[in-house]
N, CA, C and O atoms as a printed pandas DataFrame, in Angstrom:
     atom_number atom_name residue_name chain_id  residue_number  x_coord  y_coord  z_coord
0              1         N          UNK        A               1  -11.162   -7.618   14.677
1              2        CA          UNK        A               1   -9.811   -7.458   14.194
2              3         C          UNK        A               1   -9.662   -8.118   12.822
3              4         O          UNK        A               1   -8.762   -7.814   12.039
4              5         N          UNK        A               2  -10.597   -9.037   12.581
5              6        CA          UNK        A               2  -10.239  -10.237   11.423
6              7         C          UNK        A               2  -10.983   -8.979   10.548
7              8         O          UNK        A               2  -10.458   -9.091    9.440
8              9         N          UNK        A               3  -11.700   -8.122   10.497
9             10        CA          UNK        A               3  -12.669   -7.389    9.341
10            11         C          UNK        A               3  -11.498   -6.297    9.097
11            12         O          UNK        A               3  -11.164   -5.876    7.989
12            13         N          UNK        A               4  -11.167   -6.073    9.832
13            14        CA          UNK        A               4   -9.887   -4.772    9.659
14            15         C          UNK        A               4   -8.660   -5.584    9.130
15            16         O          UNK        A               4   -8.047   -5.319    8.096
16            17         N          UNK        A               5   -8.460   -6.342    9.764
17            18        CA          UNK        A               5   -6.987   -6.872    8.374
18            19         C          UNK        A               5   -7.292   -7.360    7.184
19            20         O          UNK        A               5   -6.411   -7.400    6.325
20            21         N          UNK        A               6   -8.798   -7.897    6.861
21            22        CA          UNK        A               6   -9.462   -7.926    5.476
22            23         C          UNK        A               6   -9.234   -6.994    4.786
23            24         O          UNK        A               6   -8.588   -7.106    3.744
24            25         N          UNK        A               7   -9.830   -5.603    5.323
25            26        CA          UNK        A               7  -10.123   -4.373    4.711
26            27         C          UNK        A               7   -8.531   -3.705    4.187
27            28         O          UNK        A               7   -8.237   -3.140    3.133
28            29         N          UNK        A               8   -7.625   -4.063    5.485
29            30        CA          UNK        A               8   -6.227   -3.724    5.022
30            31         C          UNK        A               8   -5.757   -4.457    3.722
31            32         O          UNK        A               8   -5.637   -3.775    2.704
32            33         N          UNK        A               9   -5.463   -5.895    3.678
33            34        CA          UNK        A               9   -5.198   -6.242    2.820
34            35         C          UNK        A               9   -5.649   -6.411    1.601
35            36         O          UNK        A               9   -4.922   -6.733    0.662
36            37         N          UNK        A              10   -7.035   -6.185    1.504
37            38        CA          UNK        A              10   -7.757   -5.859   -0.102
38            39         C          UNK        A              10   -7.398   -4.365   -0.132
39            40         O          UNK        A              10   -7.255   -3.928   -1.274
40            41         N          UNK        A              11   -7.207   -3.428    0.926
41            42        CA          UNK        A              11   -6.503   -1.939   -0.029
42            43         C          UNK        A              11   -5.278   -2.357   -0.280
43            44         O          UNK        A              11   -4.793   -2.049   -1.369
44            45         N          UNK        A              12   -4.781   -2.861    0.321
45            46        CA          UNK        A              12   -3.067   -3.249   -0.289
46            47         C          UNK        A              12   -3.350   -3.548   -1.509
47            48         O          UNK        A              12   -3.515   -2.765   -2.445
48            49         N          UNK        A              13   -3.416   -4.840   -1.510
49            50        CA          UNK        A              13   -3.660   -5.033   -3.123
50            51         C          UNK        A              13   -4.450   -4.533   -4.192
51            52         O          UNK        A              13   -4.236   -4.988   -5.316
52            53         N          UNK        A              14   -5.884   -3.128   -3.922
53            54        CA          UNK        A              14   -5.993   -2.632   -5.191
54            55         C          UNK        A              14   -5.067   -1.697   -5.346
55            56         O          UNK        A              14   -4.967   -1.028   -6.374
56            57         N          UNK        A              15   -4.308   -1.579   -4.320
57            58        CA          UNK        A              15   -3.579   -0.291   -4.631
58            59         C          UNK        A              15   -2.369   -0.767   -5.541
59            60         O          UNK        A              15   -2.176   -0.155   -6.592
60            61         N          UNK        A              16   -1.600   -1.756   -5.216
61            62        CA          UNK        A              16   -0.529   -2.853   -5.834
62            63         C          UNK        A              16   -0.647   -2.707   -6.987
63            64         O          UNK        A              16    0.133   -2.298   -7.847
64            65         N          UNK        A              17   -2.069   -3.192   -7.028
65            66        CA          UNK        A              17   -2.740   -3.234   -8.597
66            67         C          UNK        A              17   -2.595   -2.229   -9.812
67            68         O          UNK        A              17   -2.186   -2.185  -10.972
68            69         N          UNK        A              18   -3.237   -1.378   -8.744
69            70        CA          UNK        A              18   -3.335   -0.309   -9.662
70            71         C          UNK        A              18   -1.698    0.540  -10.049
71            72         O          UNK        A              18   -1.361    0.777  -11.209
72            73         N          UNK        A              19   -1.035    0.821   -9.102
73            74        CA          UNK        A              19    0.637    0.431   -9.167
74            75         C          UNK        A              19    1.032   -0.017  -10.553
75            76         O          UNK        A              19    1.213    0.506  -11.653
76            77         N          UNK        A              20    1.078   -1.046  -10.088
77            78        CA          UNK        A              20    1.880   -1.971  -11.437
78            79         C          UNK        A              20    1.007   -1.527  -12.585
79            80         O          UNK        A              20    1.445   -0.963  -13.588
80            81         N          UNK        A              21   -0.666   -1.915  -12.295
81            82        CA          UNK        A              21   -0.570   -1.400  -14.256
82            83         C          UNK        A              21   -0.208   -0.096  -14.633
83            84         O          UNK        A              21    0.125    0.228  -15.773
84            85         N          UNK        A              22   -0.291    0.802  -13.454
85            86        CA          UNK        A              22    0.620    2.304  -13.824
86            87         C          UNK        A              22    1.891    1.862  -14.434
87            88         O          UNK        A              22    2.244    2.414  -15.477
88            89         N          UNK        A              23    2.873    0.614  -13.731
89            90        CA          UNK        A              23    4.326    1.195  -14.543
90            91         C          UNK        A              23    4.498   -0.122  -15.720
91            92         O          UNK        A              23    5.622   -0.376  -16.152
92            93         N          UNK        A              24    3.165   -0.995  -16.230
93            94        CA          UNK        A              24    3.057   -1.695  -16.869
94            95         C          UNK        A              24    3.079   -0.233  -18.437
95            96         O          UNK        A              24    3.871    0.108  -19.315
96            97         N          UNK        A              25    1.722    0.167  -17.979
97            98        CA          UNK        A              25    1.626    1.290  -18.938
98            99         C          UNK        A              25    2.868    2.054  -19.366
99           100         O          UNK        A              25    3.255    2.109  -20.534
100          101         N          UNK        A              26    3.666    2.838  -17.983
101          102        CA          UNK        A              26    4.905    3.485  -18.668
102          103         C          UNK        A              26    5.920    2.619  -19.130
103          104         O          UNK        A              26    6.734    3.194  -19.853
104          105         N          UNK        A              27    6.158    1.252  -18.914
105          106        CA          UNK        A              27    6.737    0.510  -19.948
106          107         C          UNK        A              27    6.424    0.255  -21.182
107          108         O          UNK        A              27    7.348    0.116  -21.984
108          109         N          UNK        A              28    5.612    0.183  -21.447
109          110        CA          UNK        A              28    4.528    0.255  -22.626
110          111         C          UNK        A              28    4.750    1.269  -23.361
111          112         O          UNK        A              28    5.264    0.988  -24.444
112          113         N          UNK        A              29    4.424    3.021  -23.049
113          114        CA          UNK        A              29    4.546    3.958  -23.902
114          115         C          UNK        A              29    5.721    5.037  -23.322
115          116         O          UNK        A              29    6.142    6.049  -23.882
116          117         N          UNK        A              30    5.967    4.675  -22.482
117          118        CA          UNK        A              30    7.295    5.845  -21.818
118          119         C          UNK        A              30    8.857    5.338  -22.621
119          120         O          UNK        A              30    9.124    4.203  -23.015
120          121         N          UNK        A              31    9.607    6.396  -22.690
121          122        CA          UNK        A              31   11.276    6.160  -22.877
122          123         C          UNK        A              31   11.461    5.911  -21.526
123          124         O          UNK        A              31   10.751    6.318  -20.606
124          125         N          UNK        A              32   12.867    4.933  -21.431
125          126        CA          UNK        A              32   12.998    4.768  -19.970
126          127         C          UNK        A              32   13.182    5.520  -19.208
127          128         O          UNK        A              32   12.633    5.278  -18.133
128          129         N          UNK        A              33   13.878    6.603  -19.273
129          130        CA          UNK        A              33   14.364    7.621  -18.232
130          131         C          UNK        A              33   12.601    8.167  -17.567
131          132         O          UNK        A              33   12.636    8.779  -16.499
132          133         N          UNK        A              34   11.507    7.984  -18.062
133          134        CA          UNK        A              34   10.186    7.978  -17.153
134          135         C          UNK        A              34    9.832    7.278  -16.970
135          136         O          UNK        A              34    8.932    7.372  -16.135
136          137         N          UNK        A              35   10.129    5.899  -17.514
137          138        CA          UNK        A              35    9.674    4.389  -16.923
138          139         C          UNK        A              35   10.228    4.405  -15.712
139          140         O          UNK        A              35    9.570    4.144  -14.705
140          141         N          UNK        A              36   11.938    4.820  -15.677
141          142        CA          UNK        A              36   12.438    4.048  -14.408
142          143         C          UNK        A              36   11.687    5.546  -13.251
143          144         O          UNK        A              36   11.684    5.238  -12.059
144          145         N          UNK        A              37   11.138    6.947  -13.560
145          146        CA          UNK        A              37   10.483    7.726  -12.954
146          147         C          UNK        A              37    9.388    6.893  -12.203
147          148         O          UNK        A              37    9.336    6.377  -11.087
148          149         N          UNK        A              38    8.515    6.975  -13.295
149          150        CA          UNK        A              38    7.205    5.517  -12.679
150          151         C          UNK        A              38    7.773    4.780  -11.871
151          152         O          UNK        A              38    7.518    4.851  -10.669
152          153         N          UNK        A              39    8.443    4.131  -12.254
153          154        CA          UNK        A              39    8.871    2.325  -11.201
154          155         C          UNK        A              39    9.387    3.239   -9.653
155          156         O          UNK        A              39    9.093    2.690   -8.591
156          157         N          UNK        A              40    9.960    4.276   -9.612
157          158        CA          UNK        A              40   10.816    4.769   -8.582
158          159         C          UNK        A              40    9.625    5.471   -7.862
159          160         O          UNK        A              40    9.584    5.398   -6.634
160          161         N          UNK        A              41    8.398    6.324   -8.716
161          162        CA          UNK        A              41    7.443    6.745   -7.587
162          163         C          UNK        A              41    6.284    5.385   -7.315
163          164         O          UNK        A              41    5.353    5.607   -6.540
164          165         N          UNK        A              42    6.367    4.302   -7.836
165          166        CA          UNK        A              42    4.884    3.369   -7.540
166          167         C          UNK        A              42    6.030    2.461   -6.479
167          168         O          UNK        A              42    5.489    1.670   -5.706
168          169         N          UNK        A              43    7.536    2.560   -6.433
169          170        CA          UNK        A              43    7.780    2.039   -4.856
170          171         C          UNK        A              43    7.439    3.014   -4.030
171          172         O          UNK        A              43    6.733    2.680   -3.079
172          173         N          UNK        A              44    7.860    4.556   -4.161
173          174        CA          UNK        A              44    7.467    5.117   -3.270
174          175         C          UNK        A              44    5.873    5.020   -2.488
175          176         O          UNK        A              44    5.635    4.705   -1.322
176          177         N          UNK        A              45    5.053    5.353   -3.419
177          178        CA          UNK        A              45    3.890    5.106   -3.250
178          179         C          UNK        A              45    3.137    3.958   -2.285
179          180         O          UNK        A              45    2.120    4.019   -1.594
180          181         N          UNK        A              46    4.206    2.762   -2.581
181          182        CA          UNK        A              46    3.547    1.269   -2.521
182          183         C          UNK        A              46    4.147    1.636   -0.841
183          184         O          UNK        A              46    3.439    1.410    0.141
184          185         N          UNK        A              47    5.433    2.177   -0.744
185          186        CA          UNK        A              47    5.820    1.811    0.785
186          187         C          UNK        A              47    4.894    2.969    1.663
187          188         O          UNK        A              47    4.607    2.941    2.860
188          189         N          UNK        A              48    4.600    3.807    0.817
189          190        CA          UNK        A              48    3.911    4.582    1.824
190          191         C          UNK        A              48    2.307    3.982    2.128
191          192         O          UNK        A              48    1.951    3.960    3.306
192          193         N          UNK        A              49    1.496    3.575    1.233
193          194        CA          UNK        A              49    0.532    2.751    1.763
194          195         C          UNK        A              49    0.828    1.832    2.546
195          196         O          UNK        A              49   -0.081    1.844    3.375
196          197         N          UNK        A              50    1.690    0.863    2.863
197          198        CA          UNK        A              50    2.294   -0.501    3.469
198          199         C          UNK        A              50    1.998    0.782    4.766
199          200         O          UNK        A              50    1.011    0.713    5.499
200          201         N          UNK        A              51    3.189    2.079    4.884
201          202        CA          UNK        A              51    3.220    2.075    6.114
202          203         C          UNK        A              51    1.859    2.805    6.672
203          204         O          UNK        A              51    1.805    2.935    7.895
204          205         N          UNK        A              52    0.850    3.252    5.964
205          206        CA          UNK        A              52    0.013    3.612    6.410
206          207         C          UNK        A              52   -1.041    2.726    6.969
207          208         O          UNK        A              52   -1.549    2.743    8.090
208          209         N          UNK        A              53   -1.234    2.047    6.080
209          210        CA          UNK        A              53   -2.080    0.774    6.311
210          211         C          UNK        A              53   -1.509    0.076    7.420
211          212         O          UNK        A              53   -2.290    0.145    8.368
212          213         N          UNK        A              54   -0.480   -0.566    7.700
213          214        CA          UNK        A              54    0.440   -0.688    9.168
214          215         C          UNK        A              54   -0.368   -0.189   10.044
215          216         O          UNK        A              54   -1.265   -0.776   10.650
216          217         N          UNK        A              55    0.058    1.266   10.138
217          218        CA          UNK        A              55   -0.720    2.325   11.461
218          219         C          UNK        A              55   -2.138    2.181   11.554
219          220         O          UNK        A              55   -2.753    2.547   12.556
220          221         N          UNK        A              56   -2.679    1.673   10.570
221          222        CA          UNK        A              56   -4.208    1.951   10.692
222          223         C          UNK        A              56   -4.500    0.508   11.571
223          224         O          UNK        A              56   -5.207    0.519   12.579
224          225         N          UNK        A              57   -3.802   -0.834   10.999
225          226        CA          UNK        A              57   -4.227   -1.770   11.577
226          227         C          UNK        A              57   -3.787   -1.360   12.684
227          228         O          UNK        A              57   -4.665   -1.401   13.546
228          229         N          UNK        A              58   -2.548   -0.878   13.140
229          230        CA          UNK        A              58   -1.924   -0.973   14.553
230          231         C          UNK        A              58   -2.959   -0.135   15.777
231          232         O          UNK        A              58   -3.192   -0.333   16.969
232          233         N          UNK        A              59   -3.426    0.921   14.713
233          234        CA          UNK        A              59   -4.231    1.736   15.707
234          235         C          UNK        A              59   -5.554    0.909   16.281
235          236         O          UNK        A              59   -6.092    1.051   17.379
236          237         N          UNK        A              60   -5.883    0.080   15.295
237          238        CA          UNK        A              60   -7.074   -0.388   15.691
238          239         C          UNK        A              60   -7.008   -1.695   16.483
239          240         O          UNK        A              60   -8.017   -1.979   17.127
240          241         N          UNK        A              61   -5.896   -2.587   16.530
241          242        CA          UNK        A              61   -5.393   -3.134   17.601
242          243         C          UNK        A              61   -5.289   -2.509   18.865
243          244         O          UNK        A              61   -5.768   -3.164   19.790
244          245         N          UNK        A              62   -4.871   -1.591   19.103
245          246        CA          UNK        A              62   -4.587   -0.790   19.937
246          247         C          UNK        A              62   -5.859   -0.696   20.828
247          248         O          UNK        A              62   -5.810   -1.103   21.989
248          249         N          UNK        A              63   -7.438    0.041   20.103
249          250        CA          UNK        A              63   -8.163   -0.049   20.418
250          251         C          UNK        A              63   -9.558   -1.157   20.928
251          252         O          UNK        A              63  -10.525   -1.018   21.676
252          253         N          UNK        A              64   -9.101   -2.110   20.190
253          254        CA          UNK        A              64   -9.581   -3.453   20.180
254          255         C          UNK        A              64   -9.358   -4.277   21.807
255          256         O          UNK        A              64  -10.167   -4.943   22.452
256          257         N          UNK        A              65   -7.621   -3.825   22.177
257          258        CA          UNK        A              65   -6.956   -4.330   23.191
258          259         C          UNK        A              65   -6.820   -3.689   23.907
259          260         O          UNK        A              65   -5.763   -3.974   24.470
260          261         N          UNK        A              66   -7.322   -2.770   24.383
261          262        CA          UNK        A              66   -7.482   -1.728   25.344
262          263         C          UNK        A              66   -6.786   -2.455   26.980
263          264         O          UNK        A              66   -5.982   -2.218   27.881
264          265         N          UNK        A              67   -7.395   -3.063   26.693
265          266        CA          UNK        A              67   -7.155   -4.090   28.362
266          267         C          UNK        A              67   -6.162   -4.132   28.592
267          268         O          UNK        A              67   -5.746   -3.908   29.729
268          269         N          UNK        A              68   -5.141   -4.548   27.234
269          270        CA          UNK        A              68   -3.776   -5.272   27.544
270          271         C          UNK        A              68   -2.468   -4.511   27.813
271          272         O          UNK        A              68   -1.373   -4.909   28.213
272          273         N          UNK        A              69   -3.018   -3.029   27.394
273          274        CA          UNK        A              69   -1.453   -1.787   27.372
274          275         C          UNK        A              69   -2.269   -1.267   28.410
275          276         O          UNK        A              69   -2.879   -0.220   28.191
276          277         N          UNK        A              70   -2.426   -2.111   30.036
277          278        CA          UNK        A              70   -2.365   -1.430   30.964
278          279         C          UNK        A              70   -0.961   -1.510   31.421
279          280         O          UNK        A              70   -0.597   -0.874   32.410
């Protein structure tokens, strides 16, 4: 379980990463009306990894604990 929430939380954060310097960049060379575009899809983005990554750990809890959701 400890190798799978590793693996979760280093994709969280390259993904974060890579995120922000996306809307680092459109601050940088965008007019705002596509900056605040950027900033509005890298939350989207960011919550949809959170909730994917979620399910993935959850699934693999799931399987890990087999015993316990009798």
């Amino acid at each position: 379980m400890g190798a799978v929430t590793a693996w979760a939380l280093a994709t969280w954060a390259k993904v974060t990463l890579v995120l922000a310097l996306g809307v680092l960049l459109a601050w940088l060379t965008l007019t705002s009306g596509y900056f605040l575009l950027a900033l509005v899809l890298a939350g989207l983005g960011e919550a949809y990894t959170v909730r994917q990554l979620a399910r993935e750990w959850a699934d693999e809890a799931r399987l890990r604990c087999w015993w316990w959701n009798r």
